[in-house]
PDB file of N, CA, C and O in Angstrom:
ATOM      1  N   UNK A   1      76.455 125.670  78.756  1.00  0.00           N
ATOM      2  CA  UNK A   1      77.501 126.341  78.015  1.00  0.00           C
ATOM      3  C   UNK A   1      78.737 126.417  78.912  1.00  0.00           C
ATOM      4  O   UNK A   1      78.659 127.043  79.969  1.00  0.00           O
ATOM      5  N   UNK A   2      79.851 125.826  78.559  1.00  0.00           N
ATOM      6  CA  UNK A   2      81.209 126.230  78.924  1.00  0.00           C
ATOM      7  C   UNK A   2      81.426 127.592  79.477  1.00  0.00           C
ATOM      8  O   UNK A   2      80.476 128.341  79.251  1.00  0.00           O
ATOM      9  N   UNK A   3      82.265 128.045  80.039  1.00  0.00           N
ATOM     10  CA  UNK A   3      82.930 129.046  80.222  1.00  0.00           C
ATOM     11  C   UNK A   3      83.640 129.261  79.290  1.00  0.00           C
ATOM     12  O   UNK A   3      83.202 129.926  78.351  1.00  0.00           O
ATOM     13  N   UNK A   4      84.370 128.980  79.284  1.00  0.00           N
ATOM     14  CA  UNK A   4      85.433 128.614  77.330  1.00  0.00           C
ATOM     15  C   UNK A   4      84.609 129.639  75.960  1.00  0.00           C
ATOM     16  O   UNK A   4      84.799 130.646  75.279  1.00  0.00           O
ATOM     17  N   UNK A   5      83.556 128.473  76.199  1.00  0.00           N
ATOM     18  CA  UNK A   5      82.657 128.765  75.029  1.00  0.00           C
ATOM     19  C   UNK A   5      81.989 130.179  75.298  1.00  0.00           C
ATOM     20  O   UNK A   5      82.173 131.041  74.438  1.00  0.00           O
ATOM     21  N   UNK A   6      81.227 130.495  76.417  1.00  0.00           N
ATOM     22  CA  UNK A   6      80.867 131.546  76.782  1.00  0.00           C
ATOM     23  C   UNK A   6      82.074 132.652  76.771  1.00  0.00           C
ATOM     24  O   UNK A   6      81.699 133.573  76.045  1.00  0.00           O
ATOM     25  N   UNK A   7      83.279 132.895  77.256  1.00  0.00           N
ATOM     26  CA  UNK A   7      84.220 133.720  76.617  1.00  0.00           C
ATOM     27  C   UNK A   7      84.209 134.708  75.243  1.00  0.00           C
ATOM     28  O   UNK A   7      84.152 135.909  74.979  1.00  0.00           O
ATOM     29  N   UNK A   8      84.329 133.049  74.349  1.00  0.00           N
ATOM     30  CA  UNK A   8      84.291 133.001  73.011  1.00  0.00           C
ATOM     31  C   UNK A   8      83.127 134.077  72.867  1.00  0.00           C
ATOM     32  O   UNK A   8      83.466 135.256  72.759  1.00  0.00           O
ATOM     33  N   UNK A   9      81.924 133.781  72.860  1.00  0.00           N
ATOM     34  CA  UNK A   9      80.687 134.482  72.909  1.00  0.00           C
ATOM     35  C   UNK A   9      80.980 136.098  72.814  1.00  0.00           C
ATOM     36  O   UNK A   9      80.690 137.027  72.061  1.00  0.00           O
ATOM     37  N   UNK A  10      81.848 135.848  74.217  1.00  0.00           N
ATOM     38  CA  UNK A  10      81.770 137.551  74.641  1.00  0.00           C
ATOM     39  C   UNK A  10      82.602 138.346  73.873  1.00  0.00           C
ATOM     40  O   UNK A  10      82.401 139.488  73.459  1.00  0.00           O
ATOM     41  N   UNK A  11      83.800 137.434  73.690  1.00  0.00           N
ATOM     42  CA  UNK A  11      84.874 138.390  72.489  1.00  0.00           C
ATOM     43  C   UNK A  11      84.607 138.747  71.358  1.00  0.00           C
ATOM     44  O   UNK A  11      84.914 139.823  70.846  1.00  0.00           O
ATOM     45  N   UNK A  12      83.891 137.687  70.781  1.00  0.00           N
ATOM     46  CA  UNK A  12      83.624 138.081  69.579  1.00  0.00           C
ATOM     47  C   UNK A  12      82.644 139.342  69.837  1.00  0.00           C
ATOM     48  O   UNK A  12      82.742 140.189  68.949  1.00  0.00           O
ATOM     49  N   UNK A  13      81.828 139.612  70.743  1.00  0.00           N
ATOM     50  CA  UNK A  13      80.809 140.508  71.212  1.00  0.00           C
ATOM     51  C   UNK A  13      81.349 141.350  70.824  1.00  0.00           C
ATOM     52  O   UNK A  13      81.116 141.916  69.755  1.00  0.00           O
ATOM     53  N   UNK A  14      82.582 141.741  71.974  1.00  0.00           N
ATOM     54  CA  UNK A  14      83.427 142.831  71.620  1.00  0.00           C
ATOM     55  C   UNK A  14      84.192 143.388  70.382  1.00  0.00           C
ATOM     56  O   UNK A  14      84.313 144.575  70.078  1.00  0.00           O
ATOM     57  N   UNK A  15      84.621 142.441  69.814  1.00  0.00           N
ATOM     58  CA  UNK A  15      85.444 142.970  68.731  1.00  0.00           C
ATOM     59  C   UNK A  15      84.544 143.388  67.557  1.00  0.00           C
ATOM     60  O   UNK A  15      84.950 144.106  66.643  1.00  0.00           O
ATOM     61  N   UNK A  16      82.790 142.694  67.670  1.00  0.00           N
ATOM     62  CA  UNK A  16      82.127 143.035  66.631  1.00  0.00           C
ATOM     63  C   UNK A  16      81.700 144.651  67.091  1.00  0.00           C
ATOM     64  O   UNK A  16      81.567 145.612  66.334  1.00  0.00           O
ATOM     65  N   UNK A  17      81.559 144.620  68.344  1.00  0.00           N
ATOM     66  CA  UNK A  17      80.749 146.208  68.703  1.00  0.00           C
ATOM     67  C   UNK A  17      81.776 147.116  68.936  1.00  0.00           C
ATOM     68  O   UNK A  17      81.581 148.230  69.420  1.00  0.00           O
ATOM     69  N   UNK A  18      82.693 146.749  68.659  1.00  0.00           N
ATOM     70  CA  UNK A  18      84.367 147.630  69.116  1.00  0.00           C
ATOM     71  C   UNK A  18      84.587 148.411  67.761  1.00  0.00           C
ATOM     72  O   UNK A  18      85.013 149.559  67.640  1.00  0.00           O
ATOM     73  N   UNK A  19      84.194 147.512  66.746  1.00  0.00           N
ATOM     74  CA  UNK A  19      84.886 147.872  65.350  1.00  0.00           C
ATOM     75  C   UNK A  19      84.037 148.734  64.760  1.00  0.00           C
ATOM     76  O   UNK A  19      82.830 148.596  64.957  1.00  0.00           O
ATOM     77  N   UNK A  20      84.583 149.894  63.836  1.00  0.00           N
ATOM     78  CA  UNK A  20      83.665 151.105  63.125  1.00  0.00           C
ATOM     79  C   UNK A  20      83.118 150.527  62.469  1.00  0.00           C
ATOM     80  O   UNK A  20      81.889 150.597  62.483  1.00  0.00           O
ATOM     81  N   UNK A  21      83.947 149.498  61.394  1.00  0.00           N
ATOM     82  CA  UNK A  21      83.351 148.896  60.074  1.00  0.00           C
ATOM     83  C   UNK A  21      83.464 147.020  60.723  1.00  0.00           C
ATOM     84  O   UNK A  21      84.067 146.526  61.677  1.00  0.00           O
ATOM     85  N   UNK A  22      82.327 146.270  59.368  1.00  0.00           N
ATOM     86  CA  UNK A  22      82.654 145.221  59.625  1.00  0.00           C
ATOM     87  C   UNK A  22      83.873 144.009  59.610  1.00  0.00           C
ATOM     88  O   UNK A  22      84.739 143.764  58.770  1.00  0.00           O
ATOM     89  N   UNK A  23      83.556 143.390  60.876  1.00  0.00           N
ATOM     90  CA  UNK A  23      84.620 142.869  60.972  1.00  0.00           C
ATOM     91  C   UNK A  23      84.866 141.350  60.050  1.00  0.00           C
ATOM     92  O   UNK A  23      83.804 140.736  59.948  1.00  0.00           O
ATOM     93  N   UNK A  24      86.251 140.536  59.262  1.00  0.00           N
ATOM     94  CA  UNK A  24      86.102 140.107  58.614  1.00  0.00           C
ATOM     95  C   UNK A  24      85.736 138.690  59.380  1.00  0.00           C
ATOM     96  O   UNK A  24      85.522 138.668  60.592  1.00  0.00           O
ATOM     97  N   UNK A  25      85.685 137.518  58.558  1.00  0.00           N
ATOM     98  CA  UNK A  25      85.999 136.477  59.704  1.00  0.00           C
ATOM     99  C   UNK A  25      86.350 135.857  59.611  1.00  0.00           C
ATOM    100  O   UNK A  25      86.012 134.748  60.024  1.00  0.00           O
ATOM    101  N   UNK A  26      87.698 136.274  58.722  1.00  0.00           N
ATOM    102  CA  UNK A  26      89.156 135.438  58.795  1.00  0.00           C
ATOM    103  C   UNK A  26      89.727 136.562  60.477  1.00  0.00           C
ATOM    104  O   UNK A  26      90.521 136.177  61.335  1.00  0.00           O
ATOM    105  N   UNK A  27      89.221 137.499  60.457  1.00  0.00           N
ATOM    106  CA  UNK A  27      89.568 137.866  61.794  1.00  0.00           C
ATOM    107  C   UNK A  27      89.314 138.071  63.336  1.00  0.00           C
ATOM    108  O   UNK A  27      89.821 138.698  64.267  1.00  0.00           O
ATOM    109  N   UNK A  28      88.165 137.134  63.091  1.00  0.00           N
ATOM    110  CA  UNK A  28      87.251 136.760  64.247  1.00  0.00           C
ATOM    111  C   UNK A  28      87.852 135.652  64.523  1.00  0.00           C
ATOM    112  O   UNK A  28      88.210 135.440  65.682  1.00  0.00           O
ATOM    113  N   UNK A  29      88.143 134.478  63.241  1.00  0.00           N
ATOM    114  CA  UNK A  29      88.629 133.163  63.634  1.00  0.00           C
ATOM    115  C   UNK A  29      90.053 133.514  64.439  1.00  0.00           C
ATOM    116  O   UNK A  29      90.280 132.927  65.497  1.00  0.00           O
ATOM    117  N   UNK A  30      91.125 134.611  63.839  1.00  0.00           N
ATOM    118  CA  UNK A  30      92.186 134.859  64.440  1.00  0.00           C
ATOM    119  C   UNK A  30      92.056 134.743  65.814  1.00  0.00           C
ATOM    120  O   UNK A  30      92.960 134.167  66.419  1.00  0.00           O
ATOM    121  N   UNK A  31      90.865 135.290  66.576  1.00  0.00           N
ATOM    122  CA  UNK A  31      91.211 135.641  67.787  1.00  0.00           C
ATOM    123  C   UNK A  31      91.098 134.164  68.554  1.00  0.00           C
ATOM    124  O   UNK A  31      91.817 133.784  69.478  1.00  0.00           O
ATOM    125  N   UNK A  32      90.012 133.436  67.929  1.00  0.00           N
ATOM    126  CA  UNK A  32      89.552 132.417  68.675  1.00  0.00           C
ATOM    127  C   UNK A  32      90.798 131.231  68.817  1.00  0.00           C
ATOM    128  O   UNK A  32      91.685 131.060  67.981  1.00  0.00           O
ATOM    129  N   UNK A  33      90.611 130.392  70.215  1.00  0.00           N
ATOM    130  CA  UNK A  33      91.431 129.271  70.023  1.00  0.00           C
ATOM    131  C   UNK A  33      91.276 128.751  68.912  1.00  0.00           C
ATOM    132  O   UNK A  33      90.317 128.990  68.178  1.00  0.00           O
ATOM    133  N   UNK A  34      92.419 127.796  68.596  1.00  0.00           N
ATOM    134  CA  UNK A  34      92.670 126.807  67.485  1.00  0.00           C
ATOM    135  C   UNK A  34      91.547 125.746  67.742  1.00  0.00           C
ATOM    136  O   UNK A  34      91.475 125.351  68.905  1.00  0.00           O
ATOM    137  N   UNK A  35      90.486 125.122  66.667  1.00  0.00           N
ATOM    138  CA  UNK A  35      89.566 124.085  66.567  1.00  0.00           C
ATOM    139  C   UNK A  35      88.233 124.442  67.592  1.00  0.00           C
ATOM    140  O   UNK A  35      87.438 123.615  68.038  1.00  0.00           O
ATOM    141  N   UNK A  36      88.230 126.265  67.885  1.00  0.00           N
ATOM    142  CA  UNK A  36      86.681 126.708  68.350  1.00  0.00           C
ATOM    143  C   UNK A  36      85.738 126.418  66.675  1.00  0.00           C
ATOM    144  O   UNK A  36      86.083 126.307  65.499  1.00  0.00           O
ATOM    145  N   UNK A  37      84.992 126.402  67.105  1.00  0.00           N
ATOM    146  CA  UNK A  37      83.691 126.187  65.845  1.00  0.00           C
ATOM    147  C   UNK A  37      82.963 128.047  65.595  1.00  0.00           C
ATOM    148  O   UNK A  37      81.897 128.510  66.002  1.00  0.00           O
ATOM    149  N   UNK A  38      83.784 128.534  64.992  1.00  0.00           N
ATOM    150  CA  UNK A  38      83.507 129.782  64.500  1.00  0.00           C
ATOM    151  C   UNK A  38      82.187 130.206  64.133  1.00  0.00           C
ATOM    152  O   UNK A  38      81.705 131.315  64.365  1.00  0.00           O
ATOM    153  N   UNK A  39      81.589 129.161  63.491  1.00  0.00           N
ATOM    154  CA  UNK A  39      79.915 129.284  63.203  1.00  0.00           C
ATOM    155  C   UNK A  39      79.396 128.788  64.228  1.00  0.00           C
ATOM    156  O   UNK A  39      78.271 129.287  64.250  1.00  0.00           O
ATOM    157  N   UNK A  40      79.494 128.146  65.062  1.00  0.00           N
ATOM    158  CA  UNK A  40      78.709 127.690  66.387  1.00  0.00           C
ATOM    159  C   UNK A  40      78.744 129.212  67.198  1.00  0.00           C
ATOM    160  O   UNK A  40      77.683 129.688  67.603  1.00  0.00           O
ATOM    161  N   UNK A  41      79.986 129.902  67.391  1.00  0.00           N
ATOM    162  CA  UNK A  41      80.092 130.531  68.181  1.00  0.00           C
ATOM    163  C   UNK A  41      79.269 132.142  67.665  1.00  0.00           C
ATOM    164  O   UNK A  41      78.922 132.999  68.477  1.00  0.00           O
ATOM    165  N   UNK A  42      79.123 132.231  66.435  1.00  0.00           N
ATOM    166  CA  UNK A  42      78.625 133.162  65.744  1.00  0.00           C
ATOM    167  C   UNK A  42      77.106 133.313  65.875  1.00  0.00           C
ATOM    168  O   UNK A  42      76.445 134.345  65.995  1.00  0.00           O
ATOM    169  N   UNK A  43      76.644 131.809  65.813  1.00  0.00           N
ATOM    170  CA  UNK A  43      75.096 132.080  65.588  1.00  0.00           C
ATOM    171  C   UNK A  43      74.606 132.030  67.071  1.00  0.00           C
ATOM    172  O   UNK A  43      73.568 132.598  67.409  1.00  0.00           O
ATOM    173  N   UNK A  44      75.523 131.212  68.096  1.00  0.00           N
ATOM    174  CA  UNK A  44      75.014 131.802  69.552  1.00  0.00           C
ATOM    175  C   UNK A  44      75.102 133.114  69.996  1.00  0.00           C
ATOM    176  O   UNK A  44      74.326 133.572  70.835  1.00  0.00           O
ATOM    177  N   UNK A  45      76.150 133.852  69.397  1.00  0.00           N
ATOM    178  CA  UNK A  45      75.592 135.222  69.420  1.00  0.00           C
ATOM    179  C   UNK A  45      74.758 136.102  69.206  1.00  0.00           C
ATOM    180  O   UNK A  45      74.357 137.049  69.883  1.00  0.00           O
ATOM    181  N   UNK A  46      74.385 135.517  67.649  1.00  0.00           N
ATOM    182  CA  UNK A  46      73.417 136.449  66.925  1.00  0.00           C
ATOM    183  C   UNK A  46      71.855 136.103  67.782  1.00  0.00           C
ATOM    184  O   UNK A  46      70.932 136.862  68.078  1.00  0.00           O
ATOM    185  N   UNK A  47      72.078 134.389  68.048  1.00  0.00           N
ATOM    186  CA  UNK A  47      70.393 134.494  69.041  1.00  0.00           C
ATOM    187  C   UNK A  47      70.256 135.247  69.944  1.00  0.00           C
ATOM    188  O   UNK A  47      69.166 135.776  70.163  1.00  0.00           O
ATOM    189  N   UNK A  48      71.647 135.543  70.899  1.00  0.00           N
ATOM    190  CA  UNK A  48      71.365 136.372  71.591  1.00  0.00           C
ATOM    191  C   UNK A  48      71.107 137.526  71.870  1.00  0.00           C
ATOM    192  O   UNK A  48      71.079 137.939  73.029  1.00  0.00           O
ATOM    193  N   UNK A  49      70.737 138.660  70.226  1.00  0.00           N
ATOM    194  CA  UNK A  49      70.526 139.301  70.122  1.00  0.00           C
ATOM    195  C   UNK A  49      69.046 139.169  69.362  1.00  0.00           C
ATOM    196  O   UNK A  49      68.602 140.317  69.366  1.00  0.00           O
ATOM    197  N   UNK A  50      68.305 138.492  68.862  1.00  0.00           N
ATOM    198  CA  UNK A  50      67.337 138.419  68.168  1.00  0.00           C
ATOM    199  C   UNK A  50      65.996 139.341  68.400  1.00  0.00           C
ATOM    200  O   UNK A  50      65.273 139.678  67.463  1.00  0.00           O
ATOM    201  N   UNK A  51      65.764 139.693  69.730  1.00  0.00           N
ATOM    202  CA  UNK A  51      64.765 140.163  70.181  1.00  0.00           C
ATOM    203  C   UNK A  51      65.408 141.184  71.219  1.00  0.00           C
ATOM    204  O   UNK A  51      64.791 141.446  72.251  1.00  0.00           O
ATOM    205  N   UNK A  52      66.536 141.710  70.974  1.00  0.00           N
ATOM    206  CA  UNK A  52      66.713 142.872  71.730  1.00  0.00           C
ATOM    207  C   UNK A  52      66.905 144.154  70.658  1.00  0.00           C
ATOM    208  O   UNK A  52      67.097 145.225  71.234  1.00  0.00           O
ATOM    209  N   UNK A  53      66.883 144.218  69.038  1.00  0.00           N
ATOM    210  CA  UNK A  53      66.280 145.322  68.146  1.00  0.00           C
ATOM    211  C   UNK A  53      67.920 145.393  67.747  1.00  0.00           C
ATOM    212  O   UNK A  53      67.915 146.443  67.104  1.00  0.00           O
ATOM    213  N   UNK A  54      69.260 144.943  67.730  1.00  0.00           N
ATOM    214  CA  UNK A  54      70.089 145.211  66.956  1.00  0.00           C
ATOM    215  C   UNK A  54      70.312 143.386  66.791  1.00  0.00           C
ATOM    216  O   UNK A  54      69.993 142.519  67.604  1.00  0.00           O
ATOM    217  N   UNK A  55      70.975 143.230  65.429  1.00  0.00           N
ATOM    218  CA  UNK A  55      70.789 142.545  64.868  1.00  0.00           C
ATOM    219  C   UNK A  55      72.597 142.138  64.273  1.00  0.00           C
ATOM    220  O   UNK A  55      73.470 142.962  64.000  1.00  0.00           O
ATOM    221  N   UNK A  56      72.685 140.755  64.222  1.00  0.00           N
ATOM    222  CA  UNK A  56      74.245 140.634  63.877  1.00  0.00           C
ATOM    223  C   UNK A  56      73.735 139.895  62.585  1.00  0.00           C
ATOM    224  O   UNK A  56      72.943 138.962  62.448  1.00  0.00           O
ATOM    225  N   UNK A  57      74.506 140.679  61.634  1.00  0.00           N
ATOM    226  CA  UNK A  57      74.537 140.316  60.238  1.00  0.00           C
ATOM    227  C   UNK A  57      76.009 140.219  59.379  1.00  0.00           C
ATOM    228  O   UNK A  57      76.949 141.013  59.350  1.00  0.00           O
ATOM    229  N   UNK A  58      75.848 139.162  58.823  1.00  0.00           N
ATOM    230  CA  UNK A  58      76.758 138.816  58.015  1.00  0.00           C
ATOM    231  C   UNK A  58      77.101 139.667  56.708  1.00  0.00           C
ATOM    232  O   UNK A  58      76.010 139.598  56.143  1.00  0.00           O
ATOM    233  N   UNK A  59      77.971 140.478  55.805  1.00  0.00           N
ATOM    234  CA  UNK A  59      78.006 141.069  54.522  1.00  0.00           C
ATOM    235  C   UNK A  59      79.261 141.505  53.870  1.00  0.00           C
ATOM    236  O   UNK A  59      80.113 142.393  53.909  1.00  0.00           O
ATOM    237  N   UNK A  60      78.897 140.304  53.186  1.00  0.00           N
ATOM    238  CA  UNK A  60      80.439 140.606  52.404  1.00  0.00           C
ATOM    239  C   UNK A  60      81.412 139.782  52.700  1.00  0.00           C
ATOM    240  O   UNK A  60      82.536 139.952  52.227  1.00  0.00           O
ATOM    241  N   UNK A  61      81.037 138.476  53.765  1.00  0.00           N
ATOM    242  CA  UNK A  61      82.048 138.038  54.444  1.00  0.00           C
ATOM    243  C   UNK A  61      82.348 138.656  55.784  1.00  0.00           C
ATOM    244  O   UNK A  61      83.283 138.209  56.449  1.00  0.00           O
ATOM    245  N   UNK A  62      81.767 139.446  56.130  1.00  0.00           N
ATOM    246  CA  UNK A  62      82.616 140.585  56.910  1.00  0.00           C
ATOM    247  C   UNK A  62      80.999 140.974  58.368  1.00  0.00           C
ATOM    248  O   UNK A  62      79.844 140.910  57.948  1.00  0.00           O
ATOM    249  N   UNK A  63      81.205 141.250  59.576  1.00  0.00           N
ATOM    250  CA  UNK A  63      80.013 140.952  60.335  1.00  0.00           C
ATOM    251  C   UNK A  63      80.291 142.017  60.889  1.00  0.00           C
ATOM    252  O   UNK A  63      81.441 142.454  60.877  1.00  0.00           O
ATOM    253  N   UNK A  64      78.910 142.874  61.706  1.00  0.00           N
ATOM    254  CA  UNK A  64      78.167 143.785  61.872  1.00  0.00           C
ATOM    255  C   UNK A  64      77.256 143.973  62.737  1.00  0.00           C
ATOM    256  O   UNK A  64      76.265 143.597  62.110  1.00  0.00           O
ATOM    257  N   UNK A  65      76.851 144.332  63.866  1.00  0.00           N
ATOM    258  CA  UNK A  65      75.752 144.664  64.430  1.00  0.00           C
ATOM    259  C   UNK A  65      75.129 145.735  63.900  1.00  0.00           C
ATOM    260  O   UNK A  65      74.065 146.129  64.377  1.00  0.00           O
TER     261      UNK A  65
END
């Protein structure tokens, strides 16, 4: 994994566990560079939570731990 990519990883980390409510992801893509892979970067997150008991879920369009 990149550094780049790993970044990516972490911000989105943040802005999902930062936010009260879910976040959309027309505003996740905002943050990311131009031509990151938004779903690549999404579901390497969510594995990385799979087996630690909180869970990143998608609803409504809009994402959640």
């Amino acid at each position: 994994m990149s550094d780049e990519h790993f970044e990516q990883i972490r911000l989105l980390e943040a802005m999902i566990f930062a936010s009260a409510e879910p976040v959309p992801t027309s505003g996740l893509a905002a943050r990311l560079p131009e031509g990151a892979d938004l779903g690549a970067v999404l579901g390497e997150l969510g594995s990385l939570y799979v087996n630690r008991g909180v869970n990143l879920v998608q609803v409504g369009g809009k994402w959640a731990f």
